[in-house]
C-alpha positions in Angstrom: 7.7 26.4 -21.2 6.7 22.9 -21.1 6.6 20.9 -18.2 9.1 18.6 -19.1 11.5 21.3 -20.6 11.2 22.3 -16.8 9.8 19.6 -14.7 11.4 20.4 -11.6 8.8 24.1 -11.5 6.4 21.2 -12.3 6.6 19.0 -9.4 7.5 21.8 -7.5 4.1 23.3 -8.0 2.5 20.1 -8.2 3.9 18.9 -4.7 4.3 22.3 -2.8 7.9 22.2 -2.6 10.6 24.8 -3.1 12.1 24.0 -6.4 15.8 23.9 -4.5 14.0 20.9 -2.5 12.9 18.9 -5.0 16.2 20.0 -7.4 18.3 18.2 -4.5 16.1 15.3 -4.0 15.8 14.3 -7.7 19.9 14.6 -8.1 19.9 11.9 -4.7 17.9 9.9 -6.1 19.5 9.7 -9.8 22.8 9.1 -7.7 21.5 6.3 -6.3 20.7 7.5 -3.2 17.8 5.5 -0.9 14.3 7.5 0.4 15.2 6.3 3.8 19.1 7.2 3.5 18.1 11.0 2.1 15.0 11.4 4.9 17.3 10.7 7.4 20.9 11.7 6.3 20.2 14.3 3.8 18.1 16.9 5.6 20.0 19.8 5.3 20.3 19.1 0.7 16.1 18.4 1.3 15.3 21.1 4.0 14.2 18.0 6.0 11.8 16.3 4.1 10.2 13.1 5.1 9.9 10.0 3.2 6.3 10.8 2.1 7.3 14.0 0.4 10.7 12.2 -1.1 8.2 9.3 -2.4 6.1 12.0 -3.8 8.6 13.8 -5.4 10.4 10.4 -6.9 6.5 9.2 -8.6 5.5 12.6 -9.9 9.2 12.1 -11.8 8.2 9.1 -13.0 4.8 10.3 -13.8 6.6 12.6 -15.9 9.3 10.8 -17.4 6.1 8.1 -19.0 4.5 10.9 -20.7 8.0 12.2 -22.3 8.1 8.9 -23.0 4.7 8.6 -24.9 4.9 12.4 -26.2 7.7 11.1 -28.0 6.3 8.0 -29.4 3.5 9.9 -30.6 5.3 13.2 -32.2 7.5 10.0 -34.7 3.7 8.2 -35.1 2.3 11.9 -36.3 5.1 12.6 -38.8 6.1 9.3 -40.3 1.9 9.5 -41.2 3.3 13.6 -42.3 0.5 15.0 -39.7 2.2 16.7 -37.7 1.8 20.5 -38.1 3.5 23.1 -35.9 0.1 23.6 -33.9 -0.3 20.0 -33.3 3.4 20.2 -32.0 2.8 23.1 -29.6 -0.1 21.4 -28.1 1.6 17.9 -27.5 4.5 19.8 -25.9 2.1 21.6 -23.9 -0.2 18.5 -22.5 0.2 17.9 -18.8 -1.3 14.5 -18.4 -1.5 11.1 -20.7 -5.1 11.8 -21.2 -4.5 15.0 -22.9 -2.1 13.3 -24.6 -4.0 10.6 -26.0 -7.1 13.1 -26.6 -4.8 15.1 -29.4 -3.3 12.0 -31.0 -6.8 10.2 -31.5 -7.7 11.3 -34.6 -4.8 9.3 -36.2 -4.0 6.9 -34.2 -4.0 4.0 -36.3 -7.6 2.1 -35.9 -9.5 -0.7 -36.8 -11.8 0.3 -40.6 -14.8 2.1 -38.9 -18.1 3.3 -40.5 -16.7 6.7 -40.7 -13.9 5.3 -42.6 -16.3 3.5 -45.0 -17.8 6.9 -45.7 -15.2 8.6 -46.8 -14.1 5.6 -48.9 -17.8 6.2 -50.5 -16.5 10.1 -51.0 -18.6 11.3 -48.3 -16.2 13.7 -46.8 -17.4 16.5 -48.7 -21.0 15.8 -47.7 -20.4 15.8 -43.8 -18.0 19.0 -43.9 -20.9 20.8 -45.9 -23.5 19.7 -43.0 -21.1 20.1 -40.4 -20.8 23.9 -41.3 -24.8 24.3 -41.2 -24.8 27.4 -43.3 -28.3 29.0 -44.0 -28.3 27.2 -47.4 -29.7 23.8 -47.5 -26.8 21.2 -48.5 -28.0 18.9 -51.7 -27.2 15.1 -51.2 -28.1 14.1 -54.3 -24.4 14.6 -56.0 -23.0 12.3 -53.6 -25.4 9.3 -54.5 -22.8 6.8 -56.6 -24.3 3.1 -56.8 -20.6 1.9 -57.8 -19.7 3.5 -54.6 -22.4 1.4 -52.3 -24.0 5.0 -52.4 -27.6 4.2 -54.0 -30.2 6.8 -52.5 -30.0 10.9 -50.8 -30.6 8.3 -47.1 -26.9 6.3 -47.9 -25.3 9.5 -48.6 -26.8 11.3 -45.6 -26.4 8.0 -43.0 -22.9 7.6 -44.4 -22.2 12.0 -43.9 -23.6 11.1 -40.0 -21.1 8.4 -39.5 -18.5 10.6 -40.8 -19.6 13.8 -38.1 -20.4 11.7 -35.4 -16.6 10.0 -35.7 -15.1 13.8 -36.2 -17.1 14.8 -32.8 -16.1 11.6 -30.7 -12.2 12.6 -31.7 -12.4 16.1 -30.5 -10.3 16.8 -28.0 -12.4 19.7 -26.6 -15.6 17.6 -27.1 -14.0 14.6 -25.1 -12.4 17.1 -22.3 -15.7 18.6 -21.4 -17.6 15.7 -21.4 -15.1 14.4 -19.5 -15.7 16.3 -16.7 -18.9 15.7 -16.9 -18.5 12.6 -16.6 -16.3 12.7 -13.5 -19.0 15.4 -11.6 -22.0 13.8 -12.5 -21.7 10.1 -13.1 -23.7 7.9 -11.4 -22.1 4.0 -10.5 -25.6 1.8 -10.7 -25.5 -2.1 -10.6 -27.8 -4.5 -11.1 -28.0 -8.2 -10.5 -27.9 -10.3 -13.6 -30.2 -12.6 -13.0 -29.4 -16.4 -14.3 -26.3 -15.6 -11.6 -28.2 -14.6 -8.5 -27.9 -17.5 -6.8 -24.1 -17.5 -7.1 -23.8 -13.9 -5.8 -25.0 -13.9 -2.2 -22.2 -11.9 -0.9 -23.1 -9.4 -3.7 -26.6 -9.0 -2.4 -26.2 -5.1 -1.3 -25.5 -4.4 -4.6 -28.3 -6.2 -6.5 -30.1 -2.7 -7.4 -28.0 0.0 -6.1 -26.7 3.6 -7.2 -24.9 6.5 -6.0 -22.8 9.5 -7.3 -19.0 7.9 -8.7 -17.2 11.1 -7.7 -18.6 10.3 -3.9 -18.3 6.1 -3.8 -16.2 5.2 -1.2 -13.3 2.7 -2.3 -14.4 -0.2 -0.5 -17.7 0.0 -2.5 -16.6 0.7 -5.7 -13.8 -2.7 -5.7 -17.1 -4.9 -4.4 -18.9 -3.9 -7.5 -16.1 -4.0 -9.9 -15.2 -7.3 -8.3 -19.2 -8.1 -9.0 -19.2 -7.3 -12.5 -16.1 -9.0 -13.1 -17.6 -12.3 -12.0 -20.7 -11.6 -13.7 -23.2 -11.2 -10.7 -23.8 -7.9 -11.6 -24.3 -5.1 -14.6 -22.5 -2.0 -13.8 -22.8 1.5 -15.8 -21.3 4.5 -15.0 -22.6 7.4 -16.8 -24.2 10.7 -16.0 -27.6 11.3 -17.5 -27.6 10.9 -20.8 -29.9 14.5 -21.5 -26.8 16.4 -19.9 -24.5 14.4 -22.0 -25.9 15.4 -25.5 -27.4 19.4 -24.3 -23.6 19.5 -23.5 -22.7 18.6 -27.0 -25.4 20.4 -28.8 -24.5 23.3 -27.5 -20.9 23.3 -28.8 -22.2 21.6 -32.4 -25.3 22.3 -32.9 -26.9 25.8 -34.8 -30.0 26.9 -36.1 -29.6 25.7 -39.9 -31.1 23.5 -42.4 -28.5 20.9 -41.5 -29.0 21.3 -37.9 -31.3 18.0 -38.0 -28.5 15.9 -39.7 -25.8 16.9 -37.4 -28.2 16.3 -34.4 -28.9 12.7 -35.0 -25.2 12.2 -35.8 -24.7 13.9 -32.3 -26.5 11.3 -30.8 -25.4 8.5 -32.6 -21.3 9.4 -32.0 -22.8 9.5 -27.9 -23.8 6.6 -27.6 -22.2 4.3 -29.7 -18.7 6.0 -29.6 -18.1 8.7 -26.8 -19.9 7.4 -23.7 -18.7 3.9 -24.0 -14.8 5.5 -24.2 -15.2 7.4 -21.8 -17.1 5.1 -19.5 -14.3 3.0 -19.8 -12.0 5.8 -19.1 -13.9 6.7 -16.0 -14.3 2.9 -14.6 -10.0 3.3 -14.9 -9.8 6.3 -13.1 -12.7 5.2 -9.9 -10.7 1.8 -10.2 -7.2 3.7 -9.8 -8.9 5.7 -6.8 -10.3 2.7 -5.2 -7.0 0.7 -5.5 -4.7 3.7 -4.2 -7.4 3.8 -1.4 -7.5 0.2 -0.7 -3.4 0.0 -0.5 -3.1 3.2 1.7 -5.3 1.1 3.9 -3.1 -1.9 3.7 0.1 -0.4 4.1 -1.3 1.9 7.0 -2.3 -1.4 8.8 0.9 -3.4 8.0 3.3 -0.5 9.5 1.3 -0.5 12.5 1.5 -4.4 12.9 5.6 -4.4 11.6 6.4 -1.6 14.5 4.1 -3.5 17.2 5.9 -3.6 20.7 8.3 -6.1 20.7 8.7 -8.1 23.4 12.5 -8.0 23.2 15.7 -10.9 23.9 13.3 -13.1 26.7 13.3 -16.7 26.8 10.1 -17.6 24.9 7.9 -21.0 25.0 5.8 -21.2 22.1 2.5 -22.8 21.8 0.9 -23.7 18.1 -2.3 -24.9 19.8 -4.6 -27.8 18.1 -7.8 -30.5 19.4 -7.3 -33.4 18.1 -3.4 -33.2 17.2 -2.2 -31.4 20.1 0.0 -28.7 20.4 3.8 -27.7 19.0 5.7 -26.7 21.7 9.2 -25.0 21.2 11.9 -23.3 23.9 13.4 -20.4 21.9 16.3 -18.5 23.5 16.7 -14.6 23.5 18.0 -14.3 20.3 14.9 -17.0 18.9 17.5 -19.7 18.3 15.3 -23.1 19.0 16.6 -25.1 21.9 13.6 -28.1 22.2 10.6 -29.0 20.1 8.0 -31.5 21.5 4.3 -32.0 20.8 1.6 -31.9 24.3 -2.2 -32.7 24.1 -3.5 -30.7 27.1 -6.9 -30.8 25.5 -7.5 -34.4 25.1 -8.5 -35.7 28.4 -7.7 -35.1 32.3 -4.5 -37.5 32.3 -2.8 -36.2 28.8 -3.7 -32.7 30.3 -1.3 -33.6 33.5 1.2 -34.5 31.5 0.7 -31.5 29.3 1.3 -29.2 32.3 4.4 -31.3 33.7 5.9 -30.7 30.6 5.5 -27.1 30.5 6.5 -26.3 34.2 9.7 -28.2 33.2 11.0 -26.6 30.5 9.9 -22.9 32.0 12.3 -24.0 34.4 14.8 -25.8 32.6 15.0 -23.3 30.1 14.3 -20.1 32.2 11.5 -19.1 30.2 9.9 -15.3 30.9 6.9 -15.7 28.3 4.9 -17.9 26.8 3.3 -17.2 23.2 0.4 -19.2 22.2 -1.1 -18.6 18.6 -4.4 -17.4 18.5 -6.1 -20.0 16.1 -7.9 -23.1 16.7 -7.9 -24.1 20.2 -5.7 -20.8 21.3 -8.5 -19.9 23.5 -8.6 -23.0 25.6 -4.5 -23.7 25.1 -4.4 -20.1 26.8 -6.8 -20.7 29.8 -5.0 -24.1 30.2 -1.7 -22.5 30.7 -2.9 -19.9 32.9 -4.6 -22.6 35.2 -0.8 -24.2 35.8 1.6 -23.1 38.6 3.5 -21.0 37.2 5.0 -17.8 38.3 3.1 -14.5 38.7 5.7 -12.7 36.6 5.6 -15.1 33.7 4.0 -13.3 30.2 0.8 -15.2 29.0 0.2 -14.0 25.6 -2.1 -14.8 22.8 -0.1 -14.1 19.1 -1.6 -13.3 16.2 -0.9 -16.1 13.6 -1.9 -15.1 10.7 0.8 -15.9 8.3 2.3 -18.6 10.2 1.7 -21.4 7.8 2.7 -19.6 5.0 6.5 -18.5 6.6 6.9 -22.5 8.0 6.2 -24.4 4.2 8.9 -21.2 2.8 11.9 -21.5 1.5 13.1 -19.5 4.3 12.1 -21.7 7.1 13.0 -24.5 5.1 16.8 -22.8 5.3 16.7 -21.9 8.7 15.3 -25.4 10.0 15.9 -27.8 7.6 15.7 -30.8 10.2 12.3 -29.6 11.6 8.4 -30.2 10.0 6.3 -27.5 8.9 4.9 -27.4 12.9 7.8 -26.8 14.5 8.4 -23.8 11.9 4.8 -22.6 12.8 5.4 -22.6 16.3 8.9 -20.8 15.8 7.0 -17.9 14.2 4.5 -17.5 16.8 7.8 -17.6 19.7 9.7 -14.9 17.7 6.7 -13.0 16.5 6.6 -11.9 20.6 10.4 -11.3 20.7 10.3 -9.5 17.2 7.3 -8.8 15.3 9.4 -6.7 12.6 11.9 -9.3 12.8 9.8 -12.3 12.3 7.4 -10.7 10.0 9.6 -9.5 6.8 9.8 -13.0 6.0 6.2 -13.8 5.1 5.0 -12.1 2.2 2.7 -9.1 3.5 -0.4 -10.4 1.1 -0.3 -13.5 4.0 -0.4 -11.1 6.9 -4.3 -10.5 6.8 -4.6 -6.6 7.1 -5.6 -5.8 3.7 -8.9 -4.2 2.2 -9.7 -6.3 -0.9 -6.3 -6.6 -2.3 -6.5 -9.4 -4.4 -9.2 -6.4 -6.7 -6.3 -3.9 -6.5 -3.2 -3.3 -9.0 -0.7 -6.3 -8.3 2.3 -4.4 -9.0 1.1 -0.8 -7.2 0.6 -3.1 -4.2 3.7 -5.2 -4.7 5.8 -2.2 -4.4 3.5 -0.1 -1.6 4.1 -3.1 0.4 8.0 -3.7 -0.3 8.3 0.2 0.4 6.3 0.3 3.7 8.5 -2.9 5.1 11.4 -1.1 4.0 10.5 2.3 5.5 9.8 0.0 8.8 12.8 -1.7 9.0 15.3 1.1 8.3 13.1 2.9 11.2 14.0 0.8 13.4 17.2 -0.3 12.2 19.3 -4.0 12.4 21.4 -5.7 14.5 24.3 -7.0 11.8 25.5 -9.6 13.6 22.4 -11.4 14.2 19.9 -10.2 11.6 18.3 -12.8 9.2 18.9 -12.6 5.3 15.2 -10.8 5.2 16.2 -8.6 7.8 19.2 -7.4 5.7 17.5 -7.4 2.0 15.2 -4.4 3.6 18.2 -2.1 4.9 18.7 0.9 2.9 21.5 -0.1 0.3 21.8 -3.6 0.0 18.8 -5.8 -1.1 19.2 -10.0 -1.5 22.2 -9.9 -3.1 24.8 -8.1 -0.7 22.7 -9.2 1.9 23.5 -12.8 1.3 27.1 -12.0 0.7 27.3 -10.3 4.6 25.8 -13.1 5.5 28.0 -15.5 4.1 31.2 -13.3 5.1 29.7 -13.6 9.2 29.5 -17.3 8.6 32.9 -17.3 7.4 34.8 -14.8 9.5 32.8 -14.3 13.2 30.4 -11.4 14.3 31.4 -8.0 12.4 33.5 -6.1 14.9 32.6 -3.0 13.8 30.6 -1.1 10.8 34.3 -0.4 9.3 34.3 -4.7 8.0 31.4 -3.9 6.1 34.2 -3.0 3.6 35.6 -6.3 3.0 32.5 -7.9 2.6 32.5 -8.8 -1.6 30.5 -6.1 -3.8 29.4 -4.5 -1.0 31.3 -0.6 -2.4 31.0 2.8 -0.9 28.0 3.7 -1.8 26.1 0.4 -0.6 28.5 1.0 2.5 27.2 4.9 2.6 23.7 3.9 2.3 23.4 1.1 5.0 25.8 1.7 7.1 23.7 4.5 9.4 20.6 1.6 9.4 22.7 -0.9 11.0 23.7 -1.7 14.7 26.6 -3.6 16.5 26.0 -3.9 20.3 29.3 -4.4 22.5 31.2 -2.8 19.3 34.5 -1.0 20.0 33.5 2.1 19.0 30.5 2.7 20.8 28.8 4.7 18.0 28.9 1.7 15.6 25.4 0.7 18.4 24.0 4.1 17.3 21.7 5.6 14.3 25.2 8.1 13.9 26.2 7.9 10.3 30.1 6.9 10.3 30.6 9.8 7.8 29.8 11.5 11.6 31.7 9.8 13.7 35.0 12.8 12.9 32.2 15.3 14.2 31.4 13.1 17.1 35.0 13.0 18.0 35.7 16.8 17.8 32.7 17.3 19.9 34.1 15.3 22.8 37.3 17.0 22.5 36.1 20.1 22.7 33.7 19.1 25.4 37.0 17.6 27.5 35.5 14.2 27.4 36.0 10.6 25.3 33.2 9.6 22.8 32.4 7.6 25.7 32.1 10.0 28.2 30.2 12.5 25.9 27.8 9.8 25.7 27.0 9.1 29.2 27.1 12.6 30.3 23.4 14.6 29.8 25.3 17.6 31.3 28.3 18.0 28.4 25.8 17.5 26.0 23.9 20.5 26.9 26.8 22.6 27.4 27.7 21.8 23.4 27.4 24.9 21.4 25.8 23.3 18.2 26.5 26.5 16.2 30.4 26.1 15.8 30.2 22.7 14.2 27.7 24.0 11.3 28.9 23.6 8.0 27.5 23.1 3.8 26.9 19.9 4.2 25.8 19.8 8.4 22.6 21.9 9.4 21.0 22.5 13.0 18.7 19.1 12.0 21.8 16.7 11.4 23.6 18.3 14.8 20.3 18.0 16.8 19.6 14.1 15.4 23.0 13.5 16.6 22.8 15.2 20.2 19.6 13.2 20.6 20.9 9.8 19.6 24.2 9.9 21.3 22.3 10.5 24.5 19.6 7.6 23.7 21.8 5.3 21.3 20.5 2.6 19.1 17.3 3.6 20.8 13.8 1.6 19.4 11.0 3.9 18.3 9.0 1.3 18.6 6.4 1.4 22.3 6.8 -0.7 25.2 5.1 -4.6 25.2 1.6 -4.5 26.8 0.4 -7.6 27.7 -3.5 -8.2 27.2 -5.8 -11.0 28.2 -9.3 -11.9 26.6 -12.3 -12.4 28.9 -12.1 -15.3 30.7 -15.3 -18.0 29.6 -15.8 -16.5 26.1 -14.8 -18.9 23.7 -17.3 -19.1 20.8 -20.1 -17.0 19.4 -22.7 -18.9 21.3 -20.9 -17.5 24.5 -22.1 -13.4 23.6 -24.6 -11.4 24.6 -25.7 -8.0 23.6 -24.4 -5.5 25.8 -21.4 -7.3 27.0 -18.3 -5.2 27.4 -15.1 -7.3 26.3 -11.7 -6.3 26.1 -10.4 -6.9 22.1 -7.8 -5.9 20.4 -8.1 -4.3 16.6 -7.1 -6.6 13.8 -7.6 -4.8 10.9 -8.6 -1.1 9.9 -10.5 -0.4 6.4 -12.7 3.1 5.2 -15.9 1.1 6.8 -14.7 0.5 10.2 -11.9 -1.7 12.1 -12.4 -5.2 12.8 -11.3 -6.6 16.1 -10.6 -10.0 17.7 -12.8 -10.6 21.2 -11.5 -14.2 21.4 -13.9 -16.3 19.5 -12.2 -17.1 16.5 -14.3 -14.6 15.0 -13.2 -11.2 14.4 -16.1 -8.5 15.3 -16.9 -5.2 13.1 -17.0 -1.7 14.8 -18.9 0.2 11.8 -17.2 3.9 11.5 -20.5 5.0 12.7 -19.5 3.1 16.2 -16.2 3.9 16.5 -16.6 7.3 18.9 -19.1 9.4 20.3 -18.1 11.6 17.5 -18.4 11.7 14.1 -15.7 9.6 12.2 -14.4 10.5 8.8 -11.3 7.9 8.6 -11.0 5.3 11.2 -7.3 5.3 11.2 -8.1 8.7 13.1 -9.2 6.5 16.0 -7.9 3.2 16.1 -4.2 1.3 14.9 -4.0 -2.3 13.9 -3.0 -4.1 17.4 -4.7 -1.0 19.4 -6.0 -2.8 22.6 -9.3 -1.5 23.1 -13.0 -2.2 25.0 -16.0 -2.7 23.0 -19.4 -3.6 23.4 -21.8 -6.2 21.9 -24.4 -5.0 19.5 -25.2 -8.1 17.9 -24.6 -11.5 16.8 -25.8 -13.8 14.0 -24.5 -16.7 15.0 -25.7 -18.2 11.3 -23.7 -15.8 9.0 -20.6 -15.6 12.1 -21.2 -11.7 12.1 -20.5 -9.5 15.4 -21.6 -6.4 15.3 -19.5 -3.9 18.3 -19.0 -0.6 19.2 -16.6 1.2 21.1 -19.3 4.1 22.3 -20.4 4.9 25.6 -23.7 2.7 26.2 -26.4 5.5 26.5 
C-alpha cells in the first residue's frame, strides 16, 4: 500500500496519532473548519488535540498532497517519453518523499545536451555498457573509433565511454541515496573569506576561516554564512571528505577487471563534476530549510510571548513619545484607547520649558483622571521617564517605560491613517505606545510582526514560511484570548477564527450602522457572515453587559441548550449557576455526556462559567530601570541591573538595561546550569537581574549574565 492510497496510516505513523484522530481532524479541516475552532471546540472528534498537533497533522497533508501532485506529473512525463515500465511504476508509487521522487525520474528528465549525450550520439553506448560490466575479458575500443563520428583515436572512444558511465552513476538512484547520507552525516560547512571583499565583510569576520560538522551547525550560524556567501564575503562548501565520497562509490561500482581502470576515472570524474555539486546543492537546501524552520520557531516563540504580555487593562493612559530637540507627543487616551487630547511638551530643553512640561502633565493626570503613564522607550525615554517620576504626582500612578519598536511603522499605516485621519504621524506614535500598556495584543496585530523586532535573521529565512508562521501564531494569540465585538478594531476581527478582512469589515460596518451587537445571535444579520463563519467565530468573541450572560463567555452558543438544562436541573437560572461555586460542584457531569459532548467539552464549560470571559493572559507588573544609568559610558563591570528580555534566539536572549542598547546574555550565562535552549529559561518581556560582564563602548556591545557572581 502506498502512502497516498492510505495517507491517513501515513501521518498517523509519521505524527504519532491514532489514525481515528487524525481521520477526524483532516475531515474538519476539508469542511472548513479553523485549528483554533477544532482545538478548542472539537476535542471529543480529536481526542483533545492541541493546535500544534492539528497544525502538524494539516502540513504533513499538504506535504503529501505536493508529492501526489508531482508523482503524477512525472508518471504522464515517463509515458508520453513510453519509459515507464511497471517497475518504474511500483517504485514511484512507493516513494515517500520528493527526493526519492526526483532520484527515480532523473534519468529522463528532460536536460540540457551533456557530454554523456554527445557520446552516445558518437555510438558510444556499447563501449561504456561493455566497460561498465568489467568482465575478465579486456574490452577492444578500437571498433568504436569513427572519424565521421568526432571519434578519431582508442582515447576519444574511451573519454567519450567515461562520460557516458560517469553520467549513468550520477543518475543512480541508489548511488545518489547513499551518498546522500553521507553527505548529511559527514559533511563539513567550511567558509572562507574572499578576499578583494574583506574589507566589506567586517560583521562576517568569525567566519573568515571557519568549519564544523553541517549535521551539528546551529541555525543561527549556518543563515550568517549563507547570508555571507550570498553577498560574496565568503566561499562556502559543504562536502564530506572527498576519499569517503568515492571509497563509497567504488565499492558499489568498482571490480577487479581489465576495465576496472576505465570505470575508476569515470567514477571520479561523475564525483566531482556531477554528483557532489548536486548534491551539495541539495544539502545547502536542506541546512537552509533547518536553519529557516529554526530561525521562525524562534520568532514566533518570541512574538507569542510579546502578543500575550500582561495587559494593563481599560485605565486612563497618558502617553509619552519622548524626543531632545523636538520634544515630546503627549496624548490622554481613555479606557477603551479612544484619544481625548494631543499636545507636544519639551521637558528636556531647559529648566523653564521643563516647568511647563510638568504643569502640563499634572493637569491633564487630573483633568483626565489618568492611572498610568506610558512613555516609549527610545530616544530620550530614559530621561522623559526620570523627569516624570521627579513631578508630584500620586504614589499610586503607573510609571512605565513601553517598548516601541514598531511604533513608526503602525503611525505612517494605512490603519492609523483610518483611525486618525486628522492627526500627524506623532500623535499616531504616541497612541501606540498609550494602548500598547492597555492592550499589547490589541495594539500590536496592526503592525506587521517583521516590524516588531524579536526575530533571528528573518529577512535570510523563507518569506512565505515566515509570512504564514507569523499570521498563524497572531491568530493562535488572538483566538486565545478572544475579542470584545463591540469594541474590537478591523485587525482585531480579521484574526478571529472564521472571518478574516472581509467579514470583518462588514461587522464593522454593520456596528457603525446599527449600535453595539446586543448579543452573539446579530452576528446573523451581519451580510455574508453564514453559519459556518457564525460557528467558527462565534465561541472567540465576547459581549460584556450582554443579555445573556454567556454571550461574555468562551461557551460556544451551540452550548448555551446544555447550559440551560444544567441550571434547571441544578434549580437555578443561567445566572445563578454562574455565580454559585457550590451548584457547580454538585453537577453530575456524567448525565449530560453525549456523541458529540465528552468529559473535556463538560469540564471547559464548568470552568469557564465559573471564571467567564476570563484572560489567560498574567497580571501587569510594573518595572523600573536603575535610576542614573543612562548610556554605556554609565556601566561598570559587575553591576547588577534590573532589565528586562527583549528578544530570545539559539545563542542567548538579549535584554534592555536602559541604555538604548540592548545587552547579550550568551546561553553559556544564562543559569548556573547548563543551557540547551534559552527559551527554557527566559520569555521575551521576562523581567529579570543581570550582571555586567563587559562593555565595548566602540562596537556598543554589553556582554551580561544572569549567574550568581562566584
Amino acid at each position: 500500500m502506498t502512502p497516498m492510497s492510505n495517507p491517513i496510516a501515513t501521518i498517523a505513523d509519521r505524527c504519532r496519532f491514532s489514525r481515528e484522530q487524525v481521520q477526524a481532524t483532516v475531515d474538519l479541516l476539508a469542511a472548513g473548519a479553523t485549528i483554533p475552532f477544532i482545538a478548542r471546540y472539537r476535542k471529543e472528534a480529536t481526542d483533545s488535540l492541541d493546535e500544534v498537533a492539528i497544525t502538524a497533522i494539516r502540513d504533513q497533508l499538504h506535504s503529501l498532497t505536493e508529492i501526489a501532485r508531482r508523482r503524477k506529473a512525472i508518471i504522464e512525463s515517463m509515458e508520453r517519453q513510453e519509459a515507464l515500465t511497471e517497475a518504474l511504476r511500483q517504485q514511484l508509487e512507493a516513494a515517500t518523499t520528493m527526493v526519492r521522487l526526483e532520484d527515480i525520474y532523473l534519468p529522463f528528465r528532460p536536460k540540457r545536451r551533456t557530454r554523456g549525450m554527445i557520446a552516445r550520439e558518437q555510438g558510444l553506448a556499447p563501449l561504456a555498457e561493455a566497460l561498465l560490466l568489467q568482465q575478465a575479458a579486456p574490452v577492444d575500443a578500437r571498433p568504436f573509433i569513427v572519424p565521421e563520428n568526432s571519434v578519431a583515436s582508442e582515447d576519444e572512444a574511451l573519454a567519450g565511454a567515461r562520460d557516458i558511465i560517469a553520467e549513468t552513476i550520477s543518475e543512480d538512484a541508489a548511488s545518489r541515496d547513499g551518498l546522500r547520507r553521507l553527505f548529511r552525516d559527514r559533511a563539513v560547512i567550511s567558509s572562507k573569506v574572499v578576499k578583494k571583499h574583506q574589507d566589506q565583510g567586517a560583521k562576517f569576520r568569525d567566519y573568515f576561516e571557519w568549519q564544523e560538522p553541517a549535521a551539528k551547525a546551529p541555525g543561527h550560524r549556518l543563515l550568517a554564512m549563507f547570508r555571507g556567501d550570498n553577498e560574496k564575503v565568503l566561499a562556502l562548501t559543504v562536502r564530506p571528505p572527498e576519499e569517503m565520497a568515492l571509497h563509497y562509490l567504488a565499492g558499489r561500482h568498482l571490480r577487479s577487471s581489465p576495465a576496472a581502470e576505465q570505470v575508476r576515472l569515470a567514477l571520479d570524474d561523475g564525483y566531482r563534476r556531477l554528483l557532489a555539486p548536486s548534491l551539495e546543492n541539495e544539502l545547502r537546501r536542506e541546512l537552509k530549510t533547518r536553519a529557516d524552520r529554526e530561525a521562525i520557531a524562534v520568532f514566533t516563540a518570541n512574538l507569542r510571548e510579546l502578543l500575550l504580555a500582561p495587559p494593563l487593562g481599560q485605565k486612563r493612559v497618558l502617553a509619552l513619545d519622548p524626543g531632545f530637540r523636538t520634544g515630546a507627543k503627549l496624548v490622554c487616551l481613555d479606557g477603551q484607547g479612544r484619544l481625548l487630547h494631543a499636545a507636544t511638551i519639551y521637558p528636556l530643553l531647559g529648566a523653564k520649558q521643563a516647568d511647563e512640561a510638568g504643569r502640563i502633565i499634572t493637569g491633564l493626570v487630573s483633568e483626565y483622571g489618568i492611572e498610568a503613564i506610558a512613555i516609549g522607550n527610545g530616544t530620550a525615554g530614559r530621561e522623559t521617564e526620570e523627569f516624570v517620576r521627579r513631578l508630584d504626582l500620586a504614589a499610586d500612578l503607573i510609571i512605565t517605560l513601553v517598548n516601541e519598536d514598531g511604533a513608526s511603522v503602525y503611525s505612517a499605516s494605512d490603519t492609523a491613517r483610518r483611525e486618525f485621519p486628522d492627526h500627524d504621524i506623532t500623535v499616531r506614535g504616541a497612541v501606540s505606545i498609550g494602548r500598547r500598556l492597555q492592550d499589547p495584543l490589541a495594539e500590536l496585530v496592526k503592525i506587521e510582526p517583521k516590524a516588531i523586532g524579536v526575530g533571528q535573521y528573518q529577512h535570510d529565512v523563507d518569506q512565505a514560511e515566515l509570512q504564514q508562521a507569523l499570521d498563524e501564531t497572531v491568530i493562535s494569540c488572538v483566538n486565545a484570548v478572544g475579542v470584545e465585538l463591540n469594541t474590537a478594531s478591523l485587525e482585531l476581527l480579521t484574526a478571529v477564527s472564521g472571518l478574516g478582512p472581509t467579514l470583518a469589515g462588514n461587522i464593522i460596518a454593520y456596528r457603525d450602522a446599527n449600535g453595539p451587537f446586543a448579543g452573539l445571535a446579530e452576528l446573523r444579520r451581519v451580510p455574508r457572515l453564514g453559519p459556518k463563519a457564525f460557528e467558527q467565530c462565534a465561541g472567540f468573541l465576547r459581549i460584556r453587559g450582554a443579555a445573556n450572560p454567556l454571550d461574555a463567555s468562551a461557551v460556544h452558543p451551540e452550548r448555551y441548550g446544555l447550559i440551560a438544562r444544567m441550571a434547571t436541573d441544578a434549580g437555578r437560572t443561567v445566572e445563578q449557576l454562574m455565580a454559585s461555586a457550590a451548584a457547580r460542584d454538585n453537577l453530575v457531569l456524567d448525565r449530560y455526556l453525549a456523541p458529540e459532548i465528552g468529559m473535556p467539552t463538560l469540564r471547559d464549560i464548568v470552568a469557564e462559567l465559573a471564571k467567564p470571559g476570563r484572560d489567560p493572559r498574567t497580571a501587569f507588573v510594573q518595572f523600573h530601570f536603575a535610576p542614573g544609568i543612562h548610556r554605556l559610558e554609565d556601566l561598570r563591570p559587575d553591576m547588577v541591573l534590573p532589565a528586562i528580555i527583549t528578544n530570545v534566539t539559539r545563542f542567548g536572549a538579549f535584554a534592555d538595561i536602559g541604555v538604548h542598547q540592548d545587552g547579550l546574555i550568551h546561553v553559556s550565562q544564562l543559569a548556573d546550569r547548563f543551557v540547551k535552549d534559552p527559551a527554557e529559561v527566559v520569555k521575551v518581556r521576562q523581567q529579570v537581574e543581570v550582571r555586567v560582564l563587559e562593555v565595548d563602548c566602540e562596537r556598543k556591545r554589553i556582554s551580561l549574565s544572569m549567574k550568581r557572581q562566584g
